[in-house]
C-alpha positions as CSV (number, residue, x, y, z in Angstrom):
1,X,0.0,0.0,0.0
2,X,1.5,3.1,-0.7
3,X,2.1,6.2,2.0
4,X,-0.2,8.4,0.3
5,X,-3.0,5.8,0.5
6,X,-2.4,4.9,4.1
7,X,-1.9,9.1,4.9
8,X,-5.4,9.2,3.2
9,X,-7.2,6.5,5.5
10,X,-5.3,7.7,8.1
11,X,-6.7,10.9,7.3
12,X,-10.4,9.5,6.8
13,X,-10.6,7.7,10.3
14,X,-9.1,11.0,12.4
15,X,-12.2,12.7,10.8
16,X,-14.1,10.0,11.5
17,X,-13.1,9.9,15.4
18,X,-14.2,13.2,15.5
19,X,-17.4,14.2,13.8
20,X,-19.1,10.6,15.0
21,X,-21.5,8.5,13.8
22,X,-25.1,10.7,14.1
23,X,-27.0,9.4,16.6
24,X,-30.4,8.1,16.0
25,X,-33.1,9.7,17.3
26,X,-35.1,7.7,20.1
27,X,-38.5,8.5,22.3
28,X,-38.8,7.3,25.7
29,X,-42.5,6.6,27.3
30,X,-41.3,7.6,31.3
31,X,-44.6,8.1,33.6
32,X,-48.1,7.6,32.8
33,X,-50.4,9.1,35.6
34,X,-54.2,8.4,34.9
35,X,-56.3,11.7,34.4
36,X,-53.0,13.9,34.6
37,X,-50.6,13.0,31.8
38,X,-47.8,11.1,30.5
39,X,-44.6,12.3,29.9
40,X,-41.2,11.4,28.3
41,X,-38.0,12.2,26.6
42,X,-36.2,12.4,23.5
43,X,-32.7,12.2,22.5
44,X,-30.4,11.9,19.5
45,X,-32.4,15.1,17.4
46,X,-30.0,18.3,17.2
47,X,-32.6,20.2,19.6
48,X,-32.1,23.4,17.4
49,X,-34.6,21.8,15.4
50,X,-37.3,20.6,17.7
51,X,-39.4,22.9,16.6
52,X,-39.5,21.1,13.1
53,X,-40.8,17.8,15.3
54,X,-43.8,17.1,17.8
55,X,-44.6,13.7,19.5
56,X,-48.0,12.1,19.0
57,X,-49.5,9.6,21.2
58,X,-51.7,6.4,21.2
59,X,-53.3,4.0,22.9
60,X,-54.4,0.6,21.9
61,X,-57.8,-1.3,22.4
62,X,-59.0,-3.1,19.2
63,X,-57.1,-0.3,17.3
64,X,-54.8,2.2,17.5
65,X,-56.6,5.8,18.9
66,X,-54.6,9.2,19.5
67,X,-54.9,10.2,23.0
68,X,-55.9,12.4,24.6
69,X,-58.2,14.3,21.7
70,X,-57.8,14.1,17.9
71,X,-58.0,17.4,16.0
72,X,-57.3,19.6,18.6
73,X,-53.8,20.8,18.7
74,X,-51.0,21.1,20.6
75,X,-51.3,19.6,24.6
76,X,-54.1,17.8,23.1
77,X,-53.3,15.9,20.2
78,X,-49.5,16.2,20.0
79,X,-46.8,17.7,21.9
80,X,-43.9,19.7,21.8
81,X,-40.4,18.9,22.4
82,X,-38.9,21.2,25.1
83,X,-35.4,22.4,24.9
84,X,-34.2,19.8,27.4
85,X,-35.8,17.2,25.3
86,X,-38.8,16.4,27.4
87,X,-42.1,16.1,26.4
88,X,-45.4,15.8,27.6
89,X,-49.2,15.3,27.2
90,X,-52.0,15.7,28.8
91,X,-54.3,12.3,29.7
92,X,-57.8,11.2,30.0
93,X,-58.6,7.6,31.5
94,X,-61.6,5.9,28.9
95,X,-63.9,3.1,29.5
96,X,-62.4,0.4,27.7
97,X,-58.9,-0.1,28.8
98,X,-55.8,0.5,26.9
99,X,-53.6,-2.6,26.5
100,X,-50.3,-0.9,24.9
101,X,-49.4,2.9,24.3
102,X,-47.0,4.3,21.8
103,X,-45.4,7.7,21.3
104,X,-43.9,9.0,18.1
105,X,-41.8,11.8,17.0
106,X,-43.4,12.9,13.9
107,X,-42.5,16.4,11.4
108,X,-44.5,19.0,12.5
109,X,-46.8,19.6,9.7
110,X,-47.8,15.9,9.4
111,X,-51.8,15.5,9.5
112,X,-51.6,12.9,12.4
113,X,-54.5,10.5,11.9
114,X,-57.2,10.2,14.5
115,X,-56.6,6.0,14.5
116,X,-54.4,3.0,12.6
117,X,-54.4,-0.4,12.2
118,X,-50.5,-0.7,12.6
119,X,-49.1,2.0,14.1
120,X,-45.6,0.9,12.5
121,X,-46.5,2.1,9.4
122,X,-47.0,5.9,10.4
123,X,-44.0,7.8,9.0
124,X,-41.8,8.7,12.2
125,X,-38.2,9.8,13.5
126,X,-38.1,7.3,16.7
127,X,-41.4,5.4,17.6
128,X,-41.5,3.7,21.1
129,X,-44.1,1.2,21.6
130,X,-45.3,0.2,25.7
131,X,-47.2,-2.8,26.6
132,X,-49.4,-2.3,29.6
133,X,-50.8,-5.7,30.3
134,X,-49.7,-7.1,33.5
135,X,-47.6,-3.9,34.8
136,X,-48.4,-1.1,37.0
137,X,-49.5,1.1,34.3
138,X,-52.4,-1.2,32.9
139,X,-55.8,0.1,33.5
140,X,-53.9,4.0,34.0
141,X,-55.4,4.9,30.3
């Protein structure tokens, strides 16, 4: 191999080292309290542009629903990401019981839809997905 090639890759990896591999993003589901709200965090977004994102919640029964209200905006049917990442929504306990919930960070102009078969197949950034069944959560939304 000659020096030039090897000062090149040497080159190439010091770069490397130093800019990173970007991080992906990811959503975290923290604390669900019934009738108050359920909160979380996000990482790996630069946080100069959470304002280009919002996280949008579900909950599961025989479908996928948007919780707390669909149609109505932020604090009701999505949230915002706060500087340090957090976010937060308000909740509302129903009569049929949610099994799993999910939170996704979506763009901030997407039309999120008021309910899904799959909730995989929603466009997202980081989607986090909670089972509730047989933890201290279940029967909380």
């Amino acid at each position: 191999m000659s020096k030039s090639l090897v000062a090149l890759l040497a080159l190439i990896c010091v770069v490397f080292l130093r800019v990173g591999v970007a991080q992906a993003a990811s959503i975290t589901i923290d604390q669900i309290t019934a009738n108050d709200q359920v909160s979380g965090m996000v990482e790996g977004l630069d946080p100069a542009h959470y304002d280009r994102y919002k996280v949008v919640f579900y909950v599961h029964t025989d479908q996928w629903y948007l919780h707390p209200y669909a149609g109505q905006g932020e604090g009701m049917s999505w949230a915002p990401i706060q500087t340090n990442g957090a976010w937060q929504m308000r909740t509302i306990q129903r009569e049929y019981q949610s099994d799993s919930v999910a939170a996704l960070i979506v763009a901030r102009d997407y039309p999120e839809p008021n309910m899904v078969q799959n909730i995989r197949m929603l466009p997202n950034q980081a989607l986090v997905v909670k089972e509730l069944r047989h933890t201290p959560d279940f029967g909380k939304l």
